[in-house]
C-alpha positions in Angstrom: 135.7 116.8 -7.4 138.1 119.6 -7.0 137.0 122.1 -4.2 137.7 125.7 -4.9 136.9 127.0 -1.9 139.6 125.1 -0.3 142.4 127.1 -1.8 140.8 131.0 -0.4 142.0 132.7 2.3 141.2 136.0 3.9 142.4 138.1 6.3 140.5 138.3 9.8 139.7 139.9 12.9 140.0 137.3 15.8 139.2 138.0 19.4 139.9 135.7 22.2 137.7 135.7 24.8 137.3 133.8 28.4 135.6 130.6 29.0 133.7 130.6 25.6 133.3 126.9 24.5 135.3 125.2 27.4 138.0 124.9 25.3 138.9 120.5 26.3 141.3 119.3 23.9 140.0 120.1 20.5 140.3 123.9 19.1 137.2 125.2 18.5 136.3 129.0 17.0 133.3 130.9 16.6 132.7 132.2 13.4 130.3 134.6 11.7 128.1 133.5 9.3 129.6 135.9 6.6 132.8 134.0 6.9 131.3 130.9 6.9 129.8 132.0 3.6 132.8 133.1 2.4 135.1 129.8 3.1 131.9 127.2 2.1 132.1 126.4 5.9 129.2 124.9 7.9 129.1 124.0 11.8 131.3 121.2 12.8 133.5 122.3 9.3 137.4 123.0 9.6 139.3 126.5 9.4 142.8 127.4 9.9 144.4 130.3 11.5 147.6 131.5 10.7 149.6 134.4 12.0 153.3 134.7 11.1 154.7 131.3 11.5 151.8 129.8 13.6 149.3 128.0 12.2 146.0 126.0 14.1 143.4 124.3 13.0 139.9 124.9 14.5 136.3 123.3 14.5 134.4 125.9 13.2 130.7 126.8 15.5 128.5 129.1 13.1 127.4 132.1 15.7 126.2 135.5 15.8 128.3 136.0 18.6 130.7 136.4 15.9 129.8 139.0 13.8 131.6 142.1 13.3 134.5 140.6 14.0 134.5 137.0 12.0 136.6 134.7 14.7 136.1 134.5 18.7 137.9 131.7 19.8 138.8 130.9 24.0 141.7 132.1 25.9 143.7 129.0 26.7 146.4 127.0 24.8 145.6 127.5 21.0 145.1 131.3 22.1 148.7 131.7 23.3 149.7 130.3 20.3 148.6 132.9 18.2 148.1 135.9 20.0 149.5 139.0 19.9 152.1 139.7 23.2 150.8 143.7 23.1 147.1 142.6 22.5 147.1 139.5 23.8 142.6 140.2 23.4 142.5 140.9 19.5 144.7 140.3 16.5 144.6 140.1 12.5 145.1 136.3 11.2 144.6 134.6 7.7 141.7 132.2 7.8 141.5 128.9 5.3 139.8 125.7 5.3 141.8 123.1 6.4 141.8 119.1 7.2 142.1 118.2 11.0 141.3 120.3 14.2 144.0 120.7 16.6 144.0 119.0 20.0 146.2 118.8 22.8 
């Protein structure tokens, strides 16, 4: 069955935070029940983020720790990736389901 869903994406605000979900190998990313909502995405679902030319995928954890922003996700490797140098602490990034989580 096709899943339309699948093919949305939406821009977010994502924050990056310390020491959140003990980052470990696999990315992992709060996100706000709206957005999950939105994307069809429940806890343990997949989402990626993309800014410019970098792109990661994340386990998504459904949390109202996330709301009013839509993504919190922990300082640390898959962070760097996407941050902004000038605001390392918030940024704008397009959000999509996707297959397979990241890991290091």
């Amino acid at each position: 069955m096709f899943e339309f869903t699948k093919l949305m994406k939406f821009d977010v605000k994502v924050v990056v935070v310390k020491d959140i979900l003990h980052e470990g190998d696999t990315a992992r990313a709060l996100i706000s029940r709206e957005l999950a909502e939105k994307l069809g995405v429940k806890d343990g679902g997949l989402i990626r983020l993309t800014r410019g030319d970098v792109s990661v995928c994340f386990e998504a954890i459904v949390s109202e720790f996330a709301e009013g922003v839509d993504v919190v996700i922990p300082s640390g490797y898959f962070a760097s990736r996407l941050a902004d140098e000038e605001n390392p602490k918030l940024f704008k990034a397009e959000v999509e389901k996707c297959d397979k989580a990241d890991s290091i």
